[in-house]
C-alpha positions as CSV (number, residue, x, y, z in Angstrom):
1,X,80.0,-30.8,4.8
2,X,77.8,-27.9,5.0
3,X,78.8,-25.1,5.1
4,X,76.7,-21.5,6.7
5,X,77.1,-18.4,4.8
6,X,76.8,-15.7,7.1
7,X,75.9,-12.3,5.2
8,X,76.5,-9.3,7.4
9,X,74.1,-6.6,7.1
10,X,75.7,-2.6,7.1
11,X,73.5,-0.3,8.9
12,X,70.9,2.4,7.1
13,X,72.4,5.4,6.0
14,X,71.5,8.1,7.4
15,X,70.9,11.7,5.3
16,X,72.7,14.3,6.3
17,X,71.1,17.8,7.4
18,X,72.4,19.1,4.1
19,X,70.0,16.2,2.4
20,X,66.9,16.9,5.0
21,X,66.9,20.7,4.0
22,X,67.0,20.6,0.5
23,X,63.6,19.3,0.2
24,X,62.4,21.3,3.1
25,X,63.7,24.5,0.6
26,X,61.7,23.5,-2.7
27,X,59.0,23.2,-0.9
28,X,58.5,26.3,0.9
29,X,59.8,28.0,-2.6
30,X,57.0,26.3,-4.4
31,X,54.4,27.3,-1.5
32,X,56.0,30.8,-1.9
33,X,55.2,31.0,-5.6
34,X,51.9,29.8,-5.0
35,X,51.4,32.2,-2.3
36,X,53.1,34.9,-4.2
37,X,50.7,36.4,-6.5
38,X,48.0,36.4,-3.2
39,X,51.3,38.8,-1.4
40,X,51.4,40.7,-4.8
41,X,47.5,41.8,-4.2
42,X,47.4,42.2,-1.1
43,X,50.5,44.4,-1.0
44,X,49.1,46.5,-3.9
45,X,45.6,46.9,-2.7
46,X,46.0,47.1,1.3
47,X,49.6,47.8,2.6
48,X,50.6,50.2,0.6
49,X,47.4,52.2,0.3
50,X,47.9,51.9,3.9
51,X,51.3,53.4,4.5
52,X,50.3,55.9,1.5
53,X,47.7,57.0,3.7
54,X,49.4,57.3,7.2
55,X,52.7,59.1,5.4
56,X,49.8,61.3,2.9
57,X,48.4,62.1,6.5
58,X,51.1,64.5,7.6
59,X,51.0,66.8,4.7
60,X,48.5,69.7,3.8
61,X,45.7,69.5,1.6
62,X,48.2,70.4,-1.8
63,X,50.4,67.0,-0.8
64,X,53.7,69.7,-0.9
65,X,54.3,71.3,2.7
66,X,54.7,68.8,5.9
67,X,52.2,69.9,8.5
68,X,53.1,67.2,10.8
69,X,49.8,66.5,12.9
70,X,47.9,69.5,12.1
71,X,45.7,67.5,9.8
72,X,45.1,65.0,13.1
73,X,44.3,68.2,15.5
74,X,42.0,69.9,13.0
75,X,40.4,66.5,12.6
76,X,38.8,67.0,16.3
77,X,38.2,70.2,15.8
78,X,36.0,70.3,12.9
79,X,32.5,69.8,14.3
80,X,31.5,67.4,11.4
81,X,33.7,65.5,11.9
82,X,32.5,65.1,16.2
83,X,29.6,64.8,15.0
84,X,30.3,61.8,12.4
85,X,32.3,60.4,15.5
86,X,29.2,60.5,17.5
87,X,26.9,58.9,14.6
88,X,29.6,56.0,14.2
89,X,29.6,55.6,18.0
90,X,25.9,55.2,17.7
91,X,26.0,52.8,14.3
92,X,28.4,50.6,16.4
93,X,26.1,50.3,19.7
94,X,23.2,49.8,18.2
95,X,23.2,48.2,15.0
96,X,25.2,45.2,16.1
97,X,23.5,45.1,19.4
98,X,20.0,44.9,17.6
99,X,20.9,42.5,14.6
100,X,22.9,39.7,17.2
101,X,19.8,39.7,19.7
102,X,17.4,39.6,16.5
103,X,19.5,36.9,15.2
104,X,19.6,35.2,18.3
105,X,15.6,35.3,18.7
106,X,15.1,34.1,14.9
107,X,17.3,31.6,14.7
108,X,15.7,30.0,18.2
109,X,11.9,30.3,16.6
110,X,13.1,28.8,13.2
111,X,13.8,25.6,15.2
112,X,10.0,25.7,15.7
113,X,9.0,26.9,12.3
114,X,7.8,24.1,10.1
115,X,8.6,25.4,7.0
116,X,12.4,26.9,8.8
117,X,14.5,26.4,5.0
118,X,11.9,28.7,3.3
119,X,11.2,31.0,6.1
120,X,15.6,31.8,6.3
121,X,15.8,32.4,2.6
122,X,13.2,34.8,2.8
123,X,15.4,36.7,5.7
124,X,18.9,36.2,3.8
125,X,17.1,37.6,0.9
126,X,18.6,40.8,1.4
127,X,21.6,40.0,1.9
128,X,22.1,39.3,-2.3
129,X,20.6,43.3,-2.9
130,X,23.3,45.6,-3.5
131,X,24.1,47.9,-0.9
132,X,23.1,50.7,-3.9
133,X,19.4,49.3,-4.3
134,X,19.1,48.8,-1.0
135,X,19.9,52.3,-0.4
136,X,17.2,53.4,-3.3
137,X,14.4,51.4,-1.9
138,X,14.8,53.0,1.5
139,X,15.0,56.4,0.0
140,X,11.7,55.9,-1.6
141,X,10.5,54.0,1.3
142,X,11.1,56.9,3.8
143,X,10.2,59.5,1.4
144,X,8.0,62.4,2.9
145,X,5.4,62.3,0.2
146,X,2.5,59.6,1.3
147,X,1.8,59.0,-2.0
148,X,5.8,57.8,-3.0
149,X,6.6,57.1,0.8
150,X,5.4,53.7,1.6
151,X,6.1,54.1,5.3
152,X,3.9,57.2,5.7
153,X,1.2,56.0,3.2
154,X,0.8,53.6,6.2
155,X,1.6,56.4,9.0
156,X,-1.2,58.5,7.7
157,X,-3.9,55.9,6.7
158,X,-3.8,54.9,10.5
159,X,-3.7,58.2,11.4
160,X,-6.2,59.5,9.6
161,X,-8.4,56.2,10.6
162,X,-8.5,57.0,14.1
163,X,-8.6,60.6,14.1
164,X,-10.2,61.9,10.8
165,X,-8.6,64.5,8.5
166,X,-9.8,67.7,7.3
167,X,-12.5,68.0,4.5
168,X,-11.5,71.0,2.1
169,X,-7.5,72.0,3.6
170,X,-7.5,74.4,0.7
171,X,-10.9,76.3,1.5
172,X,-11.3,80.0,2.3
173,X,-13.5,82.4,2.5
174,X,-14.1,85.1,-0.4
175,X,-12.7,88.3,0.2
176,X,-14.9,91.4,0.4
177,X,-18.1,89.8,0.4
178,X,-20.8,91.5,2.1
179,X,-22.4,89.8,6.0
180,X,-19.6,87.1,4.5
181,X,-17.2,85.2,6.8
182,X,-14.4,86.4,8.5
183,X,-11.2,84.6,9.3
184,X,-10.4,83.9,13.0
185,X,-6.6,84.1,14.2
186,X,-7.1,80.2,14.7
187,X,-7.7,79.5,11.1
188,X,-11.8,79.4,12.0
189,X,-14.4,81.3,10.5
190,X,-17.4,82.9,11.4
191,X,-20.2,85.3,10.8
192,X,-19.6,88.8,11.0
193,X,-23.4,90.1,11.7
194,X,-25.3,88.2,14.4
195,X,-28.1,86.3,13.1
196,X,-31.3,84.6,15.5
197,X,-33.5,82.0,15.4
198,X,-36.0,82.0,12.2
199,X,-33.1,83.2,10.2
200,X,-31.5,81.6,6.5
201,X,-27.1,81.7,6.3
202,X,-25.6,81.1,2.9
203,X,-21.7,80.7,3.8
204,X,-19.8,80.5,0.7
205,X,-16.1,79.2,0.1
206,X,-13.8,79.2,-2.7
207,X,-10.8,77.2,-3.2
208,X,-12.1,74.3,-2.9
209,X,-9.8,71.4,-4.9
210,X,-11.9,69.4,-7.8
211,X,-10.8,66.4,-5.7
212,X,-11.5,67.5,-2.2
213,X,-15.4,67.6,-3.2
214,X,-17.2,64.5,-2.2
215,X,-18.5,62.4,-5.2
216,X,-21.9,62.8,-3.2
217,X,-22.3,66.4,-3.4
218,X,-25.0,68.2,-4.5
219,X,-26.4,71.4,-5.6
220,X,-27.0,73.9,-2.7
221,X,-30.0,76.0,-4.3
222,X,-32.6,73.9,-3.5
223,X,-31.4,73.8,0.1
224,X,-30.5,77.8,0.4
225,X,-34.4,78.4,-0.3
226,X,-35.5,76.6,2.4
227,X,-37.2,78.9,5.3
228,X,-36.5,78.3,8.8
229,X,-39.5,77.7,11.5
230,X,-39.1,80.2,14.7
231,X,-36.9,78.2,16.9
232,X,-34.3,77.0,14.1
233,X,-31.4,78.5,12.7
234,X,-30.4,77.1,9.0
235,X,-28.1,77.8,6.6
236,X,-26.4,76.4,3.7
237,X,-22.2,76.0,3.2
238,X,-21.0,76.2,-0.7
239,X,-19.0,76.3,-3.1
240,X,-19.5,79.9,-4.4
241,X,-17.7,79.0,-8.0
242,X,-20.2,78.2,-10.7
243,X,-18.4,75.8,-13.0
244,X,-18.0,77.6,-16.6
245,X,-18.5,81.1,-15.0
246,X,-21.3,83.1,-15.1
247,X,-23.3,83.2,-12.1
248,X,-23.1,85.8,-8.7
249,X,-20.5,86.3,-6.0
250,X,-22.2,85.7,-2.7
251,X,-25.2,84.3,-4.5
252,X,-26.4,80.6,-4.3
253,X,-26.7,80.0,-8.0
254,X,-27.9,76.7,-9.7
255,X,-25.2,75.4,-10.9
256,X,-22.8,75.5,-7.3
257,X,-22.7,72.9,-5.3
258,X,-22.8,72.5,-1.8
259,X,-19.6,71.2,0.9
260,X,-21.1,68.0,2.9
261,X,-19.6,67.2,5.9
262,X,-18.1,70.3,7.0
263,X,-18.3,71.1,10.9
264,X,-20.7,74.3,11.7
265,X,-20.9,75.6,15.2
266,X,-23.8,77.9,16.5
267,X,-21.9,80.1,19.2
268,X,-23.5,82.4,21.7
269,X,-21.5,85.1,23.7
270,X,-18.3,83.1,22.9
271,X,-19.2,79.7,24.2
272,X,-20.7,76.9,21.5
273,X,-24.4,76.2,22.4
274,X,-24.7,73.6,19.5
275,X,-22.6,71.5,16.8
276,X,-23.7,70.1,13.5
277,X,-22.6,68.6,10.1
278,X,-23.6,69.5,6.6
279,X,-25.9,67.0,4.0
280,X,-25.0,66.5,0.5
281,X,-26.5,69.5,-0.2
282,X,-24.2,71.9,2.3
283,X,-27.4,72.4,4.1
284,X,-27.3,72.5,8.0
285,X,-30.0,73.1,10.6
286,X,-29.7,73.7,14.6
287,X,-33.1,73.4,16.2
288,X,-34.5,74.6,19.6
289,X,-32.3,77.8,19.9
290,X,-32.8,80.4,22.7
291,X,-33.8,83.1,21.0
292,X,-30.8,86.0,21.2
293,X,-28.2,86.8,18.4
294,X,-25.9,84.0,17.7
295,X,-23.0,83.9,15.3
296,X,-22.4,80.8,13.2
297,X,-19.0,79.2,13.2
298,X,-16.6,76.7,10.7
299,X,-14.5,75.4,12.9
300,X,-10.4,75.3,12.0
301,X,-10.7,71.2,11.8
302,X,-12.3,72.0,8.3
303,X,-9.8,73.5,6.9
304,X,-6.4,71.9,8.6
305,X,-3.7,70.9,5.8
306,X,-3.8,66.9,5.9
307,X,-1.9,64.8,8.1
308,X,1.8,64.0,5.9
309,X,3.1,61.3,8.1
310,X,6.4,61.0,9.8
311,X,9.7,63.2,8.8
312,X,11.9,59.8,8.6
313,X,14.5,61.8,6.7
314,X,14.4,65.1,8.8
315,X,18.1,65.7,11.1
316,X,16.1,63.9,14.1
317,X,15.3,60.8,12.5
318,X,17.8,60.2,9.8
319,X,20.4,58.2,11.5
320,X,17.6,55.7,13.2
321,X,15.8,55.4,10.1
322,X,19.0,54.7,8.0
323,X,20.2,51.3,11.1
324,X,16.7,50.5,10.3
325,X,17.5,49.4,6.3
326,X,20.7,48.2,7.8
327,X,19.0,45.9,10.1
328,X,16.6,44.8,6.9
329,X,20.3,43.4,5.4
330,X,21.8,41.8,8.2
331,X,19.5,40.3,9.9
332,X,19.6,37.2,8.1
333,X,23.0,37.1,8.2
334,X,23.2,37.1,12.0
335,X,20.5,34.5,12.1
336,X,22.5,31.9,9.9
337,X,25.3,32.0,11.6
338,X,23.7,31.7,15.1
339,X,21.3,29.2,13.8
340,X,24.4,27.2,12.8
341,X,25.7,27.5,15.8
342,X,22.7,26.7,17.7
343,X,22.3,23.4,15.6
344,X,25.5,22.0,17.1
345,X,24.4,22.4,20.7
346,X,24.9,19.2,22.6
347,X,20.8,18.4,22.9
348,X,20.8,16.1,25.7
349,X,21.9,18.9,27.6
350,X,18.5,20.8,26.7
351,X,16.5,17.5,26.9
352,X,17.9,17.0,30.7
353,X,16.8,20.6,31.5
354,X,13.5,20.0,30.2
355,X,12.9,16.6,32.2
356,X,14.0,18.9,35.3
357,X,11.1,21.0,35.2
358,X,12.7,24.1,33.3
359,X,10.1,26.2,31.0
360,X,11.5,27.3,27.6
361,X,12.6,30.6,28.9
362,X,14.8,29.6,31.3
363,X,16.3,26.9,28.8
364,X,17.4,29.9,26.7
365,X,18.1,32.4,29.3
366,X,20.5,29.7,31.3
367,X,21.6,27.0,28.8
368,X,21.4,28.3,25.4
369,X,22.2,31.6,25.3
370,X,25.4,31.0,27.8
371,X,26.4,27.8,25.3
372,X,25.9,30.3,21.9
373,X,28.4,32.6,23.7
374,X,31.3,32.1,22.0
375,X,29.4,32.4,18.4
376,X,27.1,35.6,19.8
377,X,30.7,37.3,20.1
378,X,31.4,36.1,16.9
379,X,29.5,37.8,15.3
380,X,29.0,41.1,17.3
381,X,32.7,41.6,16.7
382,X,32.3,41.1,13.1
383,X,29.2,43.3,12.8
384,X,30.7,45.9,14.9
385,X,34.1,45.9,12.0
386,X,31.0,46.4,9.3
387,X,29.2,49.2,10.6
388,X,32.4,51.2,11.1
389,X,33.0,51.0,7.5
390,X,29.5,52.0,6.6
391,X,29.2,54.1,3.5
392,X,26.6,53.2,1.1
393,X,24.0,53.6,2.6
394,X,24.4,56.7,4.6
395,X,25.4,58.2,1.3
396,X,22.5,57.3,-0.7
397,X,19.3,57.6,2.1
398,X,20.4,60.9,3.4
399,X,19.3,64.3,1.9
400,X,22.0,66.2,0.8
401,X,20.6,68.8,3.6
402,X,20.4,66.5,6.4
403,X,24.0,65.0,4.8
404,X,25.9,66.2,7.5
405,X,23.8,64.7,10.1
406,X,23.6,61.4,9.2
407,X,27.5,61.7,8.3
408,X,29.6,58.6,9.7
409,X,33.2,58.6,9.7
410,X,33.5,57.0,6.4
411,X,31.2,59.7,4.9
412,X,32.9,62.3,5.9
413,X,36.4,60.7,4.8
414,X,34.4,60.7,1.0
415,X,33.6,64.2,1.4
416,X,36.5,65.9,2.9
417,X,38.9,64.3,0.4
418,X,36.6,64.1,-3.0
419,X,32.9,65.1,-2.0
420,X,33.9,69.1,-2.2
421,X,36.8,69.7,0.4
422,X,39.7,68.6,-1.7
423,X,41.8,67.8,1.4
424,X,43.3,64.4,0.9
425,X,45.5,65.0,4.0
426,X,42.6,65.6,6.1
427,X,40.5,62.9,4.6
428,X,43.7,60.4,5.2
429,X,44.1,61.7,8.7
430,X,40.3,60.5,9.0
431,X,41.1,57.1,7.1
432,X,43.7,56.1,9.4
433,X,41.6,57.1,12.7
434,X,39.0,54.7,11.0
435,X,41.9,51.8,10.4
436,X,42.4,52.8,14.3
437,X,38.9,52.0,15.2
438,X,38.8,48.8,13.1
439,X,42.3,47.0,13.9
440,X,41.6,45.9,17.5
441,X,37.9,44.8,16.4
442,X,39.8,42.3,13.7
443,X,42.6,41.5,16.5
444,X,39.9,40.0,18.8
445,X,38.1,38.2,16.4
446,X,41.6,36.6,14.6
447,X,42.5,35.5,18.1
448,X,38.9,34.4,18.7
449,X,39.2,32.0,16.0
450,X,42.8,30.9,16.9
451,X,41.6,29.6,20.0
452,X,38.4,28.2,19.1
453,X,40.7,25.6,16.6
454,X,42.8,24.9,19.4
């Protein structure tokens, strides 16, 4: 007989909810203590600076008597303050505006570059300088002197290529000497007693720098001897300083050298009949003259002070020129992270614009830019949260006289709280405006991200 054994199976158990939270529990209290050192930071070095500063923000400069918002209605009173509103108004429309479109354009030609890898480290570069060095290197950069101002030892070198520069700016004529030179009200000079044709001039100068005289000059007796035929005025320009001393005021001595390639007018009843330039010798000679009594003239050009370049740090200029060294920084930034962006475009979308007929130009203008959009906000957004906390370099490029008109609103937090005003509760009124001016910047770009994982 056989017999079946039936064995009856009993059902899973299932946990109760007491069960299913208790490991739900340890692990958000391990995740806590993980997280909780990270809460510990950022609680001691952002929130409660924060609230210190909004709560610090309502009292007067001693921290003691509650002004309630006087410290916020001074704040747009003070005119340095309007006018570091103003600058940061300008740092945020222009910087990030400039860097994303030069990003934009770099990281486009890169694609084309053949060495690209090399050619993008070369433009991150800056980006591992300090924001102190940086600063340094622009202050010497944009300094007024040509010969420690790289910017205008190329300013004047063009300048002075294309329109000349003074021989001797430190030139004048001797005072008191007799039938001598006398100044003009436009910095000229010229004869005081007429002279005609068949007549010698000896025009001396003094003043004249050791390096301002030409390497080619020579001695101006020989040429001061030298008679004149009938229809010929000549003359001779020196340097009336005989090296050593000794030697004659007025006098061409031996020893003095002559001024080449100085300007010398011949002018008749106020108008200029002829124009000529001095030899090595300071000699100079103006042939087939009218006769009549002429005075000879050294024209202002001689004796203009040189050509100094551009005033990058002067009040006009100083804010441009110190976006300029910001935009040296950034710009490789902005163009790796578009370039990365631009990388993951779909390319048979630009290879099917191409086989259509479109030129390059309008592949960027209508497929690439419009497909970058999302990263080009990206990263204006982020730019425009960096300039607004700008301090570095504003502090270290501007003059302490032109300070206050390069000032930004971080700047002028620094130096209304520590920099010499010693009013915290003014300078944390102006920290707050700035956490103001930065929280709906970081808002957009959170929620940016949020959807772009979605």
């Amino acid at each position: 007989m056989t017999s079946t054994l039936v064995k009856e199976t009993s059902p899973p158990t299932v946990p109760g909810p007491a069960r299913v939270r208790r490991p739900r529990r340890r692990r958000a209290a391990v995740a806590l203590l993980f997280v909780l050192p990270a809460l510990l930071l950022l609680g001691a070095l952002v929130v409660y600076p924060v609230l210190f500063s909004v709560g610090r923000s309502f009292f007067d400069a001693s921290g003691t008597r509650f002004v309630g918002g006087d410290n916020y209605t001074e704040m747009f009173r003070d005119p340095a303050t309007l006018k570091a509103v103003r600058n940061t108004a300008l740092w945020v429309v222009v910087a990030p505006t400039l860097l994303t479109g030069l990003g934009l354009v770099l990281a486009v030609l890169v694609e084309k570059v053949r060495w690209a890898t090399a050619f993008k480290l070369l433009l991150f570069m800056p980006m591992a300088v300090s924001f102190l060095a940086a600063g340094i290197i622009f202050r010497l950069a944009y300094d007024h002197d040509p010969d420690k101002g790289v910017l205008n030892a190329a300013v004047t070198g063009v300048h002075d290529a294309f329109t000349g520069t003074s021989s001797y700016p430190t030139a004048r004529a001797r005072d008191g000497q007799d039938g001598g030179l006398a100044e003009e009200a436009d910095g000229s000079y010229r004869t005081g007693a007429g002279v005609a044709p068949g007549d010698t001039v000896a025009l001396g100068l003094v003043g004249v720098l050791p390096g301002d005289l030409p390497s080619g000059a020579r001695p101006a007796y020989g040429a001061a001897g030298r008679e004149a035929a009938a229809d010929e005025l000549r003359g001779v320009v020196y340097l009336d300083f005989t090296p050593g001393g000794g030697g004659e005021q007025g006098r061409v001595d031996r020893r003095e050298s002559g001024l080449p390639e100085m300007t010398v007018e011949a002018v008749r009843d106020g108008r200029t009949v002829a124009t000529t330039t001095t030899a090595a010798d300071g000699s100079f000679r103006f042939g087939s003259l009218e006769q009549g009594s002429y005075a000879v003239k050294l024209p202002a050009s001689n004796f203009a002070p040189p050509y100094e370049g551009v005033s990058w740090l002067g009040p006009a200029l100083v804010t441009p020129a110190i976006i300029g060294a910001y935009l040296w920084i950034w710009t490789g930034f902005a163009m790796v992270l578009i370039g990365a962006g631009l990388s993951s475009l779909p390319r048979d979308a630009l290879e099917a614009a191409r086989m259509d007929g479109a030129n390059e130009w309008q592949i960027f203008r209508r497929i690439t830019v419009p497909l970058l959009a999302p990263v080009l906000t990206v990263v204006f957004i982020t730019l425009v949260i960096n300039v607004m906390k700008v301090f570095d370099l504003v502090y270290i490029i501007a003059p302490g006289p032109v300070q206050e008109d390069a000032t930004v609103l971080a700047t002028q937090m620094w130096l209304v709280s520590f920099g010499g005003g010693n009013n915290q509760g003014l300078g944390s009124a102006l920290g707050v405006l700035l956490l103001l001016l930065v929280v709906p910047a970081m808002v957009f770009n959170v929620r940016r991200f949020r959807r772009s994982q979605r």
